[in-house]
C-alpha positions as CSV (number, residue, x, y, z in Angstrom):
1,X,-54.2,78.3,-154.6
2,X,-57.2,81.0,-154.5
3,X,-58.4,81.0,-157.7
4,X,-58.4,85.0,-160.0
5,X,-60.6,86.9,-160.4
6,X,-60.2,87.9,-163.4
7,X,-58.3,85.0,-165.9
8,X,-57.5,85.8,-170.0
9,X,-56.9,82.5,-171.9
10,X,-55.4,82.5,-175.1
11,X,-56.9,85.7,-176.2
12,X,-57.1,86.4,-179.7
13,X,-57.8,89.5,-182.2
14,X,-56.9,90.9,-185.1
15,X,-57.8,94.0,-187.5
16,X,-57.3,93.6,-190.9
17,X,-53.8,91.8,-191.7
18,X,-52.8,93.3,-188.0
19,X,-53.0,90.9,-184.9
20,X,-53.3,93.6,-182.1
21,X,-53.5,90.4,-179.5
22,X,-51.3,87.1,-180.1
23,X,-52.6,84.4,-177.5
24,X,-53.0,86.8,-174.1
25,X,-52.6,84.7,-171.1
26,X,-53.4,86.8,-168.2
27,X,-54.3,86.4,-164.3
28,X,-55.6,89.5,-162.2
29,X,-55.5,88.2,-158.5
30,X,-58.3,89.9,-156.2
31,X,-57.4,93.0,-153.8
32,X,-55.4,94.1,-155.9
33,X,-54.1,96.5,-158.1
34,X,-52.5,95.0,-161.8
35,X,-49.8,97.1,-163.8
36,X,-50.1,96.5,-167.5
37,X,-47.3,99.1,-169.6
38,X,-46.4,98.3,-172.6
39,X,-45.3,100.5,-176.4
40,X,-47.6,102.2,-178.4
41,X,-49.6,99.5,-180.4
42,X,-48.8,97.0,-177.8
43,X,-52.4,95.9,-177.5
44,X,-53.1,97.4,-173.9
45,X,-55.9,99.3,-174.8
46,X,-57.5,96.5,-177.1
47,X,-57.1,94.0,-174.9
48,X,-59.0,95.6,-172.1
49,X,-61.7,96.9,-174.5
50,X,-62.3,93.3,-174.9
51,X,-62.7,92.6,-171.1
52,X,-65.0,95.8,-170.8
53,X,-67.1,94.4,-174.0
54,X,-66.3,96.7,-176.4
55,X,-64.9,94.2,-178.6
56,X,-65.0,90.6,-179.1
57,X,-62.1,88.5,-179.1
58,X,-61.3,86.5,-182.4
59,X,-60.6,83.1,-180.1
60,X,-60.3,82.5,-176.3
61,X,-62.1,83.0,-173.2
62,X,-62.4,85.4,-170.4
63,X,-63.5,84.1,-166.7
64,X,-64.6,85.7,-163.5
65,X,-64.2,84.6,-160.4
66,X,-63.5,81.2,-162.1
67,X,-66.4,81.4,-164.4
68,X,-66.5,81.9,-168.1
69,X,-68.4,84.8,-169.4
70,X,-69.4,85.6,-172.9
71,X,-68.9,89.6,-173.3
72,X,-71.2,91.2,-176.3
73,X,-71.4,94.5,-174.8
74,X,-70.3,96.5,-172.2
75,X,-73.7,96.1,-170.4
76,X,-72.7,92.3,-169.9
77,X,-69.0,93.6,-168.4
78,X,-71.2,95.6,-166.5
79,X,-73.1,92.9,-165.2
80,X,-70.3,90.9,-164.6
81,X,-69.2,92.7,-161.9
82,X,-66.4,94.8,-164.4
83,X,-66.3,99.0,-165.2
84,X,-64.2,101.2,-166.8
85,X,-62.6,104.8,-166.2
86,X,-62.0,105.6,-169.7
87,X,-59.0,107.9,-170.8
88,X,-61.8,110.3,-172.6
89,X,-64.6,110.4,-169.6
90,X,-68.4,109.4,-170.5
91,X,-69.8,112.0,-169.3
92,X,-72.9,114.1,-170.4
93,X,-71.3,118.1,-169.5
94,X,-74.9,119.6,-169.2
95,X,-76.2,116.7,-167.0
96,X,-75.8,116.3,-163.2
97,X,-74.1,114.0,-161.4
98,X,-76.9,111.8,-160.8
99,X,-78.1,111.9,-164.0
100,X,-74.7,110.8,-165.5
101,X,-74.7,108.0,-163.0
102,X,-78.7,106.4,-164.2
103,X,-77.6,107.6,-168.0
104,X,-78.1,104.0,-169.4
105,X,-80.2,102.5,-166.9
106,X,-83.3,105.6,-166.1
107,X,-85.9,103.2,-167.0
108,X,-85.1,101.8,-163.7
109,X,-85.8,104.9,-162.3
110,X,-88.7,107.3,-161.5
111,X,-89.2,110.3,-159.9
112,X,-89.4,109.1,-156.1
113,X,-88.7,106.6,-154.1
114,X,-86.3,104.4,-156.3
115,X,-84.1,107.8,-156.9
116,X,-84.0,109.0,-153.3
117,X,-82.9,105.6,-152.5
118,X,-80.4,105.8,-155.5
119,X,-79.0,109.1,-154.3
120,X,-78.5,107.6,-150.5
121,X,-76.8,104.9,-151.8
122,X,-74.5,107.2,-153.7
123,X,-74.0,109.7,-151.1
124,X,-72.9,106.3,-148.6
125,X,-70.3,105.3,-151.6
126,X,-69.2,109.1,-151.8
127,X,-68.9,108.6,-147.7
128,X,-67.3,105.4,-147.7
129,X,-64.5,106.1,-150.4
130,X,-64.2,109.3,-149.4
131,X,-65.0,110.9,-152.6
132,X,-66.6,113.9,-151.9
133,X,-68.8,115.0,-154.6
134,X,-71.8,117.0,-155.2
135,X,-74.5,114.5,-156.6
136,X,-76.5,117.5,-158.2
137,X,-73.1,119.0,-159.5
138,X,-73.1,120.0,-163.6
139,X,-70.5,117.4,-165.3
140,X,-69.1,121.3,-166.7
141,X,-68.8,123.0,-163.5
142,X,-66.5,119.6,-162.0
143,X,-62.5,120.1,-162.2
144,X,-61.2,116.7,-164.4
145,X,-60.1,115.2,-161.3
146,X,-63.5,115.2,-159.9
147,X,-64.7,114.0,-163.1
148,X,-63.0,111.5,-162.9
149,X,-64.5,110.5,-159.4
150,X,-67.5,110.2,-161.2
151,X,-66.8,107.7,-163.5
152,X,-65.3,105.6,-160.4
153,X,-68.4,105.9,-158.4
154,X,-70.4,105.2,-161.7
155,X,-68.8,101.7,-161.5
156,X,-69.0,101.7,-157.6
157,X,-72.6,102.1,-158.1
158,X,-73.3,99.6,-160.9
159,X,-71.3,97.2,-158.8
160,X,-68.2,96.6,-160.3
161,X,-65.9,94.4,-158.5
162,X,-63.1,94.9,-161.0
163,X,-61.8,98.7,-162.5
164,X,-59.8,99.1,-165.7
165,X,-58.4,102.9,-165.5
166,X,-57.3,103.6,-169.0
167,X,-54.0,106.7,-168.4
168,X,-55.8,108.1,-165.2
169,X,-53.2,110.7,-164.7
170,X,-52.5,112.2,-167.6
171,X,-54.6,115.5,-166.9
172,X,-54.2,115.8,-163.6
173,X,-51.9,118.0,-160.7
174,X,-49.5,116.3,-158.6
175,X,-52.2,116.8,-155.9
176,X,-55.4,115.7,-157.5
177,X,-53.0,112.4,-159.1
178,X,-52.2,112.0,-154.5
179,X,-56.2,112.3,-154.1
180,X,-56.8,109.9,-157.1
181,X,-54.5,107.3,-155.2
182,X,-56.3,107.8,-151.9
183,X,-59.4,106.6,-153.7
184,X,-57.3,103.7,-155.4
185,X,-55.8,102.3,-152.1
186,X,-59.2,102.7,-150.6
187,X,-60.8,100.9,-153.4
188,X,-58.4,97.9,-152.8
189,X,-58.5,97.7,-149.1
190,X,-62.4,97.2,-149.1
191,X,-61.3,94.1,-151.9
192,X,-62.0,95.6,-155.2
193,X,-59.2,94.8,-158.1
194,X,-57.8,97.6,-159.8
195,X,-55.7,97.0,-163.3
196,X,-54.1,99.9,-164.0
197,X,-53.3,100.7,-167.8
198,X,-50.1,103.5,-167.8
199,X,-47.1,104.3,-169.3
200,X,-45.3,106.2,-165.8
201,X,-43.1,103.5,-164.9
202,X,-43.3,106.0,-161.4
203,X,-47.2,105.2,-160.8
204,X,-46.7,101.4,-161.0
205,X,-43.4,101.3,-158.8
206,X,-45.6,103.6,-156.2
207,X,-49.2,101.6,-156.8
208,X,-49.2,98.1,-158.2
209,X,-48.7,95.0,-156.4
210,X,-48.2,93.0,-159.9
211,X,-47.6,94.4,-163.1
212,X,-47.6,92.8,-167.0
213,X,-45.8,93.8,-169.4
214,X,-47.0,93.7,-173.4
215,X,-44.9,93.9,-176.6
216,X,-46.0,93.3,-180.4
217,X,-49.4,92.2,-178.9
218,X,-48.1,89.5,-176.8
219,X,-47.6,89.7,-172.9
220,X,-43.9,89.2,-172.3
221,X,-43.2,89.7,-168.6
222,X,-45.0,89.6,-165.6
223,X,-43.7,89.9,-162.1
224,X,-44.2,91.7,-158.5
225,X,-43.7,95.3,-158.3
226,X,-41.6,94.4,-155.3
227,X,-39.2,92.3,-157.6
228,X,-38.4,94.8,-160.1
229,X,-37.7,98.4,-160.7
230,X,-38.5,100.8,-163.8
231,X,-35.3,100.2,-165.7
232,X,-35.9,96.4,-166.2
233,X,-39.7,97.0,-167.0
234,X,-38.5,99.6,-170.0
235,X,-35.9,97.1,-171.2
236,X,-38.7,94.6,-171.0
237,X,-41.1,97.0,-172.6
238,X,-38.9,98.3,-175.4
239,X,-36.6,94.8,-175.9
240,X,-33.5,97.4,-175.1
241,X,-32.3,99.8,-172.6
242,X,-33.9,102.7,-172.3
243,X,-32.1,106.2,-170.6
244,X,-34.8,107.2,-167.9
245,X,-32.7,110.1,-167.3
246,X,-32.2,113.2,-170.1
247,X,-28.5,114.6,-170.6
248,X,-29.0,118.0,-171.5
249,X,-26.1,120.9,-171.7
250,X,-26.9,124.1,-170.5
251,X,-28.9,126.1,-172.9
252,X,-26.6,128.7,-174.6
253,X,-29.8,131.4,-175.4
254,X,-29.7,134.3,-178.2
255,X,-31.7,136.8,-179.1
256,X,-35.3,136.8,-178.8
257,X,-37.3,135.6,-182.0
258,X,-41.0,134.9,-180.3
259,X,-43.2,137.3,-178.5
260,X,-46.4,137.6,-177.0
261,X,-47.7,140.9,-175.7
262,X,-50.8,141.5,-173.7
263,X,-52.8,138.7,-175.8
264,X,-56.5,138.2,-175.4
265,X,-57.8,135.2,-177.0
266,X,-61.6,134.1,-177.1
267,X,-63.2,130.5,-177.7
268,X,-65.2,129.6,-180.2
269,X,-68.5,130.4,-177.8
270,X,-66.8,133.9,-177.1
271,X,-65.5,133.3,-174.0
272,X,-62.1,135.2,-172.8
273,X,-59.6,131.9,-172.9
274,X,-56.3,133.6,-172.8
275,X,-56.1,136.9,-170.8
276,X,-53.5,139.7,-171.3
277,X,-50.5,136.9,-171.9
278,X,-47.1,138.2,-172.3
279,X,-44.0,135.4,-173.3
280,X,-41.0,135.9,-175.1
281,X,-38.8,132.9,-176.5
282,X,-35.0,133.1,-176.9
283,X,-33.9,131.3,-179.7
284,X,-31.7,128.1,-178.4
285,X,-33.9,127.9,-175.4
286,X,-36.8,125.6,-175.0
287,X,-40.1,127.5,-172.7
288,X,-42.5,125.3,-170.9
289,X,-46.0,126.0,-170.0
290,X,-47.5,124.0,-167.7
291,X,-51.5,123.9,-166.8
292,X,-54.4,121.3,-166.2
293,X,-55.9,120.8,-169.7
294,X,-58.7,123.9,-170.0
295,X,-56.6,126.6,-169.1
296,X,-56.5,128.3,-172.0
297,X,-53.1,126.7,-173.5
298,X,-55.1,125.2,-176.3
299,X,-56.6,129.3,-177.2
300,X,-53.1,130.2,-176.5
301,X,-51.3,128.0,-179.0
302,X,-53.9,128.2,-181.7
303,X,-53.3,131.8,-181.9
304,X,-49.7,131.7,-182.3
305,X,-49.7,129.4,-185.3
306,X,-52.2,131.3,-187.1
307,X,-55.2,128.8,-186.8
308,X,-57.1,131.3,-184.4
309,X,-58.0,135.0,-184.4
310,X,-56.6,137.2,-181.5
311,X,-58.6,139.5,-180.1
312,X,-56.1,142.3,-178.5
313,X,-52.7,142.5,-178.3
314,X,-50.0,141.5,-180.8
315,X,-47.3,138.6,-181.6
316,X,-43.9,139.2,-183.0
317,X,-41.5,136.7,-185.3
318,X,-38.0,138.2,-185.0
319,X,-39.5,141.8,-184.6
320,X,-41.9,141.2,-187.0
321,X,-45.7,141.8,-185.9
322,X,-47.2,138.9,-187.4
323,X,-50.8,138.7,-185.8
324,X,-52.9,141.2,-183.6
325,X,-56.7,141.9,-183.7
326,X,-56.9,143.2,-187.9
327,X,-54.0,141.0,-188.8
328,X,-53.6,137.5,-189.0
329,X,-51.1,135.2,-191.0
330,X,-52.3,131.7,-191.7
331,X,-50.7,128.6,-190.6
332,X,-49.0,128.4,-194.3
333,X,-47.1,131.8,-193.8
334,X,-46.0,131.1,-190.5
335,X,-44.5,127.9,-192.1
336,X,-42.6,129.6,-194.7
337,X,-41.3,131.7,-191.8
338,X,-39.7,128.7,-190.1
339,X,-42.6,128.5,-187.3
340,X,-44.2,124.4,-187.1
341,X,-46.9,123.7,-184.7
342,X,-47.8,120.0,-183.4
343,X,-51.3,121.0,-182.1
344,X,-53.1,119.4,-179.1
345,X,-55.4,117.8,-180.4
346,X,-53.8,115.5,-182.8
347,X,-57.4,114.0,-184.8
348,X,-59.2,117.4,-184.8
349,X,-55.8,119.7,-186.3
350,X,-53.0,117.7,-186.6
351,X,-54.3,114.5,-189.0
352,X,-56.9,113.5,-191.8
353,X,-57.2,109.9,-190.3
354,X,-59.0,108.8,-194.2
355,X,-56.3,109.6,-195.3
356,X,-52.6,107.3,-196.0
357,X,-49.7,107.7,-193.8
358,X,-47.6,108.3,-196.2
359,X,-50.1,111.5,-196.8
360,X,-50.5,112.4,-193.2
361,X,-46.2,112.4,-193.0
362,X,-45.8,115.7,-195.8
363,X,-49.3,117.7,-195.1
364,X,-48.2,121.3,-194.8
365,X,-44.9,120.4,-196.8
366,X,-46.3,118.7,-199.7
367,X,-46.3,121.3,-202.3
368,X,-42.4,121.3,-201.6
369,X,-39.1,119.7,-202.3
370,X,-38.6,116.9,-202.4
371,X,-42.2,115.7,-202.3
372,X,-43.5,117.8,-205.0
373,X,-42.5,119.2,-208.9
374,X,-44.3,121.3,-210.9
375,X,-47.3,120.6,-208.6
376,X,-47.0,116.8,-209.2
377,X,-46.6,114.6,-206.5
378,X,-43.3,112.0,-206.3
379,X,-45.1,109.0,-204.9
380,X,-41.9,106.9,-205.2
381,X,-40.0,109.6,-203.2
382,X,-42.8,110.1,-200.9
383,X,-43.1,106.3,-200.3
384,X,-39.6,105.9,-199.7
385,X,-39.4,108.8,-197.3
386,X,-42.0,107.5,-195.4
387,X,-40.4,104.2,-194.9
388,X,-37.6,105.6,-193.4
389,X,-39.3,108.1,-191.2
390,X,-41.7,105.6,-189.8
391,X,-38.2,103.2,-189.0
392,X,-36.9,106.5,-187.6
393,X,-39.7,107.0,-185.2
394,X,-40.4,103.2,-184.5
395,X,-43.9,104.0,-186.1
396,X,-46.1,100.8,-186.0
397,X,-47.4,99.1,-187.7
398,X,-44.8,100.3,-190.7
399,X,-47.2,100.4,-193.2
400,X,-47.2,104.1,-195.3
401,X,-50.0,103.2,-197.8
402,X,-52.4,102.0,-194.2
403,X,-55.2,104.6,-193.4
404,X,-54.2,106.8,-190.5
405,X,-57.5,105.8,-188.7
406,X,-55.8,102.4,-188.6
407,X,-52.4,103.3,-185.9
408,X,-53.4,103.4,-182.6
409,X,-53.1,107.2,-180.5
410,X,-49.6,107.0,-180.0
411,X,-48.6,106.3,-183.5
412,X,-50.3,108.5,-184.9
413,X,-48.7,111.0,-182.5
414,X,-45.2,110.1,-184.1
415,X,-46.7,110.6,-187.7
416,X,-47.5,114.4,-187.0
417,X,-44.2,114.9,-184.8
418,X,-41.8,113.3,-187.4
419,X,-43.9,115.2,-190.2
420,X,-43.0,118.9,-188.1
421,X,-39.5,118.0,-185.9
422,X,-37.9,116.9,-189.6
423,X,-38.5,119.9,-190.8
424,X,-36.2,121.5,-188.5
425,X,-37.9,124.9,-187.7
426,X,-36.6,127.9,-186.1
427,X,-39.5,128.4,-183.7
428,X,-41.6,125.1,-183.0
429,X,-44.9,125.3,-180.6
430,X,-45.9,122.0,-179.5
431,X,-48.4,120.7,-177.4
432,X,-49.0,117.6,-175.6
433,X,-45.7,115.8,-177.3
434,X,-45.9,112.5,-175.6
435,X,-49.5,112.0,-175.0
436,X,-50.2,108.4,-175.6
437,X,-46.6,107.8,-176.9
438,X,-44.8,104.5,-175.1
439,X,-41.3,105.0,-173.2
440,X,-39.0,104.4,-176.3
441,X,-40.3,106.9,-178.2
442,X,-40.6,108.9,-175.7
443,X,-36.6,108.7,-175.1
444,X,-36.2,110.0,-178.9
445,X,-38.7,112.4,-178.8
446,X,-37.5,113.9,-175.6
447,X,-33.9,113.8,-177.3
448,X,-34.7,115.2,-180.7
449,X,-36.5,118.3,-178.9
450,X,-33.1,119.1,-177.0
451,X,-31.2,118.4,-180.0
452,X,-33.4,121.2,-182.0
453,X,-32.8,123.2,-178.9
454,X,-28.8,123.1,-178.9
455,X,-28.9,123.5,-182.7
456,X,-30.9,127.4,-181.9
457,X,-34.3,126.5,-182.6
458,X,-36.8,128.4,-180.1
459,X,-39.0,125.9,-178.5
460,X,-42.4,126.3,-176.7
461,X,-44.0,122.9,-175.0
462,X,-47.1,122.5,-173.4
463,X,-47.5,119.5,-171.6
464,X,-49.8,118.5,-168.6
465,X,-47.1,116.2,-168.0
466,X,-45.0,117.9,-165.2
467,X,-42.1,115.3,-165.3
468,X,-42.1,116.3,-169.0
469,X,-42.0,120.1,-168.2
470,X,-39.0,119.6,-165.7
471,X,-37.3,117.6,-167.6
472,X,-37.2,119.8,-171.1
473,X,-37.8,123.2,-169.9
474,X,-34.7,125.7,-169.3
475,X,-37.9,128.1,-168.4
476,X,-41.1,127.3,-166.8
477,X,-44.8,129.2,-167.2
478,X,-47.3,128.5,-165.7
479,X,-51.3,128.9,-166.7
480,X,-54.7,128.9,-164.7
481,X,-57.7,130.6,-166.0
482,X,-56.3,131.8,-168.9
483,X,-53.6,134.1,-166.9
484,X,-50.1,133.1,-166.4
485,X,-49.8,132.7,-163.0
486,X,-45.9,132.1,-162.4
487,X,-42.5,131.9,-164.0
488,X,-39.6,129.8,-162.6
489,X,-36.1,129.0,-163.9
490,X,-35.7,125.4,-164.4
491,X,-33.4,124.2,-161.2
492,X,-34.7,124.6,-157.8
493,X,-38.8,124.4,-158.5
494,X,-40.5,121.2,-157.7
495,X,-43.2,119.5,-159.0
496,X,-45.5,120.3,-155.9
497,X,-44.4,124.1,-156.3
498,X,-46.1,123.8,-159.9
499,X,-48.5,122.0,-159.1
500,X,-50.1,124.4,-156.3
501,X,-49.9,127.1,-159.3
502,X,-51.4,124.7,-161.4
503,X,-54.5,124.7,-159.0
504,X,-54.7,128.9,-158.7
505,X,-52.7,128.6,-155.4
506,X,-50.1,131.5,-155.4
């Protein structure tokens, strides 16, 4: 039997009172590419961030090639022949290329020889993986799918045998995620080993040759793609059956209570994000906007719940001008209006990670019944409704009194959506719902939008996700440069229709 080349033995590690990995057993066979999936808090992301170095397991051992290597730092992953496309790239924006490929290793270099050699060597890799990037490109000026080919050929180049891609997809078109698998199936047919670490049960039937599955930090499954489909790998993942599939009515749409006309929205460097953008939401009716991240969406939705100031044109509540360029009602107003907002960026707006759960779970609503009386906080009532939420949502570990900094991405997600979906708005802007949240939650998430929805609630999602999009929208937008480019009804458009829109492509 040909020995892996990568093998995981009995790996241990815990933070705190919370074992993230219980006694991983794991065998990645060479040439190939490994599907691990698993829940939110399922120890994916630690585990592998022990193989690439950035933490040490409590106990076991981790082999290459059949020999046992001692990880301290990613340098020594490095060195073992092991690199790493993060989820968040490691990229310098106002280097080059080159520069963000020797960023960690320059003394090795000096002007001359040694770099013209370096930036032949790179242009053959580019060649030979068909890569096709600009070595004295600026990180800024590079779409995130070519990004992204820099981080792969910044582990082709440091001679990584083995690639962990961490949620390659999540900001990319249809097209540039075809491109991205080009480069994978390239990658394995010249021998490397690929593990992939995703939650689209689509990407691993399409790309894996094996895949493993991890629950509660312990691997539970593992089998050939070939021998399995996606609803057996979300039982496995969730430990029930899951609906893949979303029942959804037709949407039964009133008036219109939401609109956006001619908006012009600036940055916080005073560039034009959003340009002349005009929406209008029906209430009962749930409006997606689809875009590759840096489109403007995130301009876009920070002006409609108050948090940024609009440069020309005007937004209406129910008729009501709430916000134009010498006007502007803060996020608290809007909430007493029945607007809620799950921003983007879920650390930076939409959590104080020092701070408890339970804290995290009534921001915005604390000053309210039932959380609050005479400006006094109920802990006891604030404690219990935090226990249920967090059964509600499956949020784990379910701990209200642990720091925030403490739940992993996607459970942290489900504090801030719980926190605004239970408060049952009228108009709800949301972006990114689902980012980093595993396939169970997913399912409820997905359903609690369309029950909001059927209830009369006016809905806007922005999601790079397109199945999301389809699947939720009854109405489609779409944004590139800060314009919307297109607007479907939700039955006959396809994913590759969007997706050309997506890229400017009319």
């Amino acid at each position: 039997m040909v020995s892996p080349i990568l093998e995981l033995k009995n790996i241990n590690k815990s933070f705190g009172h919370v074992q993230a990995n219980k006694n991983i057993n794991l065998k990645i066979t060479q040439g190939t590419i490994h599907g691990i999936i698993g829940e939110n808090g399922a120890g994916k992301s630690t585990l592998m961030s022990i193989v690439y170095g950035l933490y040490q397991a409590d106990s076991g051992t981790i082999s290459v090639s059949g020999k046992e290597i001692k990880l301290k730092s990613p340098r020594d992953s490095i060195e073992s022949g092991i690199g790493m496309v993060h989820q968040h790239f490691m990229l310098v924006e106002n280097f080059t290329v080159i520069e963000n490929i020797v960023l960690g290793f320059e003394g090795e270099f000096v002007f001359g020889e040694k770099l013209k050699k370096a930036k032949q060597d790179l242009k053959n890799l580019c060649d030979t993986y068909k890569l096709n990037i600009d070595l004295d490109s600026v990180i800024s000026d590079l779409s995130v799918g070519f990004r992204q080919r820099v981080e792969i050929l910044k582990s082709l180049y440091r001679g990584a045998e083995i690639f962990i891609l961490d949620e390659p997809t999540g900001v990319l078109t249809p097209q540039e995620v075809d491109e991205l698998f080009k480069i994978l199936r390239s990658l394995k047919e010249e021998g490397k080993t690929i593990v992939l670490i995703t939650h689209k049960l689509n990407e691993i039937m399409d790309l894996t040759s094996e895949v493993s599955v991890m629950r509660q930090g312990e691997v539970v499954g593992h089998t050939k793609t070939t021998d399995t489909n996606k609803e057996k790998l979300a039982e496995m993942m969730v430990g029930r059956s899951v609906l893949l599939r979303l029942n959804k009515a037709e949407a039964k749409l009133g008036d219109v209570v939401f609109k956006v006309e001619n908006l012009t929205v600036k940055d916080d460097l005073g560039v034009t994000r959003v340009k002349n953008v005009n929406l209008e939401i029906r209430s009962g009716e749930i409006l997606g906007l689809a875009g590759v991240t840096g489109n403007g969406q995130t301009e876009l939705l920070e002006a409609l719940s108050g948090i940024r100031k609009v440069e020309s044109g005007t937004i209406y509540l129910n008729d009501e001008k709430i916000s134009d360029k010498d006007n502007l009602l803060d996020p608290r107003e809007l909430k007493e209006k029945g607007l809620a907002h799950v921003p983007e960026d879920r650390q930076r707006m939409g959590l104080v990670t020092d701070f408890k759960a339970y804290e995290n779970l009534i921001f915005g609503y604390h000053d309210q019944e039932p959380y609050s009386k005479s400006s006094i906080l109920k802990d006891n009532d604030i404690l219990s409704y935090s226990k249920k939420v967090m059964e509600e949502y499956d949020v784990r570990p379910r701990s209200p009194q642990l720091i925030t900094s403490n739940f992993s991405g996607g459970n942290q997600q489900k504090i801030i959506l719980s926190r605004e979906l239970n408060e049952n708005p009228k108009i709800l802007l949301v972006g990114q719902p689902t980012r980093g949240v595993d396939i169970g939650a997913i399912e409820f998430i997905h359903q609690r939008l369309i029950d909001m929805r059927d209830k009369g609630a006016a809905i806007l999602l922005v999601s790079v996700e397109l199945d999301e999009v389809l699947s939720l929208s009854d109405r489609i937008l779409v944004m590139f440069d800060g314009n919307i480019v297109g607007e479907r009804i939700n039955k006959d458009v396809t994913d590759r229709e969007l997706g050309l829109l997506m890229a400017g492509v009319a």
